[in-house]
N, C-alpha and C positions, 0 to 999 in steps of 0.2 A: 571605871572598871576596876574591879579590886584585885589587889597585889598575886590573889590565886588565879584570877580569871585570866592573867597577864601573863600568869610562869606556864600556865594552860596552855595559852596562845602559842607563849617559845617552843612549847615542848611540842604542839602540833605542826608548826612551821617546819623543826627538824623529821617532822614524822617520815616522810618523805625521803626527804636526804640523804639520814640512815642510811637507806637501802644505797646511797650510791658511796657513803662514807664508809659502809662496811667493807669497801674490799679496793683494794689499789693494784693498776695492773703494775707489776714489775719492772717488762721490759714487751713490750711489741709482740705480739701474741698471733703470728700468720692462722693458727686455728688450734682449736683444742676440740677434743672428743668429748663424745657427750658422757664417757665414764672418767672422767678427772674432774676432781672437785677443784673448788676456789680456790681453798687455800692451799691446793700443792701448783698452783698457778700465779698467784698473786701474793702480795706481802700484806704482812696485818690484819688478816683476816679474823673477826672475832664473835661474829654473829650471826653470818653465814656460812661458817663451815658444813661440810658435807654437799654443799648444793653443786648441782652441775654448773663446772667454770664456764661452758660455754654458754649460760644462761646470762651470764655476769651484764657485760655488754649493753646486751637488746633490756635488760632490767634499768641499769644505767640511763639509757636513753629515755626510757616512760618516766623516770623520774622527772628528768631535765624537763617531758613534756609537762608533767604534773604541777609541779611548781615554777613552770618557767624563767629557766635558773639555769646557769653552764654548772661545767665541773670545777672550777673554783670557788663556790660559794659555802662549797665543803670541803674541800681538799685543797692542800698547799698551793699556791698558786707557781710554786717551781715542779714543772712538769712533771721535775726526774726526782720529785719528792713526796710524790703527791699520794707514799701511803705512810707517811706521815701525821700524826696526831697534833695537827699545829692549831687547827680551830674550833671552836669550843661547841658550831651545830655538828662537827662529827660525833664528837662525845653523846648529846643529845640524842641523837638521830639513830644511832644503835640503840637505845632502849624503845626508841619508836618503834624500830623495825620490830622488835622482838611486842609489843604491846598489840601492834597490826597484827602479826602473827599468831598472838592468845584470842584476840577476838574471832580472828576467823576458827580457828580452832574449837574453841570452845562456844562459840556461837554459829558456826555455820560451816560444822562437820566438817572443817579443813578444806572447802571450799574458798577460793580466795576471790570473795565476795569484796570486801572493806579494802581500799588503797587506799595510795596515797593522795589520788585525783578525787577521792570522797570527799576528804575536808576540803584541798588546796585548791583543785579547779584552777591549774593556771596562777594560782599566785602564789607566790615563796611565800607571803604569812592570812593563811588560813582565817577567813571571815567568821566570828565563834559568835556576831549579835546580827538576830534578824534586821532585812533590811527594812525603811520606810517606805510604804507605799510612794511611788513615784520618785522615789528619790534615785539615783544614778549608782549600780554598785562600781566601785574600787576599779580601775580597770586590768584584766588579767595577762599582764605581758610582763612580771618578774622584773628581777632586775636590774637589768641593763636601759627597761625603761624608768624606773625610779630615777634612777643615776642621772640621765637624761634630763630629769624635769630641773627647772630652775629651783634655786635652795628656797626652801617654804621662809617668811616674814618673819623675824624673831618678834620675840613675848615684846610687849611694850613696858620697858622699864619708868616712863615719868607718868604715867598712870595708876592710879590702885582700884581694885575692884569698890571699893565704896566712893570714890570719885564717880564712877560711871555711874553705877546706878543713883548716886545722889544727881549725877547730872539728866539720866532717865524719868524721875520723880518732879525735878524741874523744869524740863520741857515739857509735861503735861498742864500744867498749871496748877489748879488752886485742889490737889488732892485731897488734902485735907479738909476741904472745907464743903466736899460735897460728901455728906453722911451716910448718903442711901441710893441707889440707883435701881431704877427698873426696867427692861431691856424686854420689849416682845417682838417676837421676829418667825424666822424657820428655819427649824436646821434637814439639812440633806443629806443623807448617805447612798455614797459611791463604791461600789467596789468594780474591779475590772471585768467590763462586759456587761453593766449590769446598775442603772440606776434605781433608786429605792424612790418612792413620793416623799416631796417634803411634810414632816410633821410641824406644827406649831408649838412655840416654845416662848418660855417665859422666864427669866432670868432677874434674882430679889440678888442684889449685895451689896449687904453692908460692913462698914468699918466699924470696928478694926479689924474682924475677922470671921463675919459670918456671911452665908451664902445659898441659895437653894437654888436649882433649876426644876422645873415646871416642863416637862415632855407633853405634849396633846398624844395619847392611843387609843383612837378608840373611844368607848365611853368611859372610858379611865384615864386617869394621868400618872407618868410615873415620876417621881419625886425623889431628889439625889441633895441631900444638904450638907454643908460641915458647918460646924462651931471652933470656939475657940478651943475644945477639949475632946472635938467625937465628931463623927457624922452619922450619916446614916441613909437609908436608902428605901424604896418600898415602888415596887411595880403594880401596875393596877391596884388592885383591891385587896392584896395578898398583903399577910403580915409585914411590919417595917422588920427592916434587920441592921443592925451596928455595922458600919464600913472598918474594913482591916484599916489597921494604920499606916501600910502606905498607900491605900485604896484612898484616906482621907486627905494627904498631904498632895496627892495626882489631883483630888477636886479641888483643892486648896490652888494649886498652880494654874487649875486649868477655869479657877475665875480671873477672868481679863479684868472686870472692874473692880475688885477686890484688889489685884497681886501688888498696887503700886505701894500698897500700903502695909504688905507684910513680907515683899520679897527680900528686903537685907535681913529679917530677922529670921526668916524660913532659910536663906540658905546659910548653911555653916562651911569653914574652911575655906571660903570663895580667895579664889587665885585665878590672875590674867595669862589667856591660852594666847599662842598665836593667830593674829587676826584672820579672820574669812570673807570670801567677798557671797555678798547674799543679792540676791538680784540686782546687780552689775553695779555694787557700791561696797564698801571695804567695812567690815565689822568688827566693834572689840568685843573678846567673847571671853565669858567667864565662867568659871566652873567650879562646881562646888555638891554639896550632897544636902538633904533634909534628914531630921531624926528618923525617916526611915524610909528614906529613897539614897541608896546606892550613889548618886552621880545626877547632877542637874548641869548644863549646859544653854546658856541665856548670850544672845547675841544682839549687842547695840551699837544702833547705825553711828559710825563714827562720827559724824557731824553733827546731826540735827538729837543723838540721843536717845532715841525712839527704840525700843525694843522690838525686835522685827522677829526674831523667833525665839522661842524657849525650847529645850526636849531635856523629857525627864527618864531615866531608865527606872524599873522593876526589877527587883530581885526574884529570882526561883531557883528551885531544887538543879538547874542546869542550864543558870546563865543569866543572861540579862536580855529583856527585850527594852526597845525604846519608844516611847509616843512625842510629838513633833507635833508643835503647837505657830502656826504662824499669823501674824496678825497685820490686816490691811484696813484701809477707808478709815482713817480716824476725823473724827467730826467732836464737832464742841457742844459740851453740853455743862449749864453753870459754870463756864469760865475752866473747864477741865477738858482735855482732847480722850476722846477716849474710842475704840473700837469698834464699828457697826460691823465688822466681816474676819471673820477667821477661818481657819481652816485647822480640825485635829488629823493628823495622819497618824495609823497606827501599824502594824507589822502584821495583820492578820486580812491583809488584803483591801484593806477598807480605810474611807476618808471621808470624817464629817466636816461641810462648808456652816455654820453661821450667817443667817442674815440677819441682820436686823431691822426693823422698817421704825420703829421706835425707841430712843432710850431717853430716859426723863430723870433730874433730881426727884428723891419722893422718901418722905420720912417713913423709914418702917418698923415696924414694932418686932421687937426680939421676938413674943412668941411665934411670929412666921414660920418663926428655925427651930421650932421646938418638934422634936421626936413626936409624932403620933401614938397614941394609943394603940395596941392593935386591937382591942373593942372598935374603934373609929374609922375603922375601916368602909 
């Protein structure tokens, strides 16, 4: 996530807040009328003035609901202090309040449509990237359960990211020395409530960096390749079209028999996160971006090495989504282990399974990868 997507994040986290940082009660307040404002009730008042004080309160408490969060997570933690400016999401949190306030405004006729429970739902920092299918979101109890959890595993300092993954490349075996591989199998897609038929699918890759998948539709086949410089892509029978350049580095990732062989050079900047456990075994996980993917995140099994998931995020005009690439059944083929069953999950509701019933060593000629004509259609 990049350094905007992150000050994003703060500044929606206080969005909320705001509204309870705006206004500090003074002193014990048995009732106020509904024609006294905030601030001849409260101290510090700076961004809700004018508002009915006896709104103050019951606004206070929707917030606590919203982000699940007491009155200290904004305000001084001395009671008899607490319209004090000591913590830096009050600061924040009044320009929220007042940002909430122009969007309803100006988008929905001063209707107060847009809260604080929009973004937060329950959690003090605001979830701004879809989730993965099936994957578990965040859970929404603020934070007093944070607090609660045991301290997360620090970064492993006697490790480096090219340790692992050289130790990744070496638990496969003899990578390099299988040049071409051919993979036919089915792939399935799942979305929730709602299975698709499997198609048949055919899979060319080869090192050091080229790749084609082969879709069965129909009386047509659709065709997704990259090369060492371009991809490219073509459905049915319809003209071929050039893949964007992070559309080609996502295909570039998401060849399982290729990756062993271009992953330290594809990721740049790679640095060891705090370990994860991935189905009930401890993982070192590393992170890092491609020349035009935002953030790649690769998880290998501590022990035996083995890369158990990869997820790569996508840039757009309003954020980031992420695809979640996990990889099971490794079987030997020429002395190399390699992956008969994956699964890609992606944020659009949907999850393609990988089978494979065959994968074989097999010499193949570069022009496989070569762009079609669109005459050749």
């Amino acid at each position: 996530m990049g350094a905007g997507t992150k000050r994003a994040t703060v500044l929606m986290t206080a969005a909320c807040l705001a509204l309870v940082l705006a206004g500090i009660q003074q002193t014990p307040v048995a009732a106020q009328s509904s024609d006294q404002k905030t601030e001849e009730v409260f101290k510090n008042i700076k961004v809700l003035n004018g508002q009915r004080a006896d709104m103050l309160n019951p606004t206070m408490t929707m917030f606590e609901a919203a982000l699940g969060v007491g009155c200290g997570y904004c305000h001084d933690n001395d009671g008899n202090k607490r319209e004090l400016d000591t913590k830096p999401q009050k600061t924040i949190a009044r320009g929220m309040i007042q940002m909430v306030d122009t969007i309803n405004k100006t988008t929905f006729r001063g209707q107060a449509k847009v809260s604080c429970f929009t973004c937060h739902q329950g959690r003090n920092i605001p979830i701004g990237v879809p989730n993965v299918t099936n994957n578990a979101l965040p859970p929404a109890l603020g934070e007093d359960f944070v607090a609660s959890l045991p301290p997360p595993p620090p970064v492993p300092s006697n490790v480096t990211p090219a340790q692992v993954i050289d130790k990744y490349i070496a638990s496969l075996g003899a990578v390099q020395q299988v040049g071409g591989l051919d993979a036919v199998g089915t792939v399935t897609q799942r979305r929730p409530g709602r299975n698709f038929p499997s198609q048949q699918i055919e899979i060319l890759s080869k090192a050091p960096g080229m790749g084609l998948t082969i879709t069965k539709a129909g009386q047509n086949d659709n065709l997704l390749a990259y090369g060492t410089t371009a991809g490219w892509a073509r459905a049915g029978n319809t003209a071929p079209r050039d893949l964007r350049k992070a559309e080609a580095d996502g295909a570039m990732l998401e060849d399982p028999y290729n990756l062993p062989a271009h992953l330290k050079e594809m990721l740049l900047e790679p640095k060891m996160e705090r370990p994860a456990v991935i189905r009930g075994h401890e993982d070192y996980v590393i992170s890092g971006k491609t020349r035009n993917l935002p953030k790649v995140d690769a998880y290998f099994e501590k022990n035996t090495g083995m890369l158990e998931r990869l997820v790569y995020y996508n840039d757009t005009l309003f954020g980031t989504y992420p695809t979640q690439i996990d990889y099971r059944d490794f079987r030997d083929v020429g002395g190399r282990k390699v992956p008969y069953e994956w699964v890609i999950s992606q944020t659009r509701n949907r999850e393609f399974t990988y089978a494979m019933q065959t994968v074989k060593a097999s010499p193949i000629e570069d022009a496989k990868f070569s762009k079609p004509n669109a005459s050749s259609r």
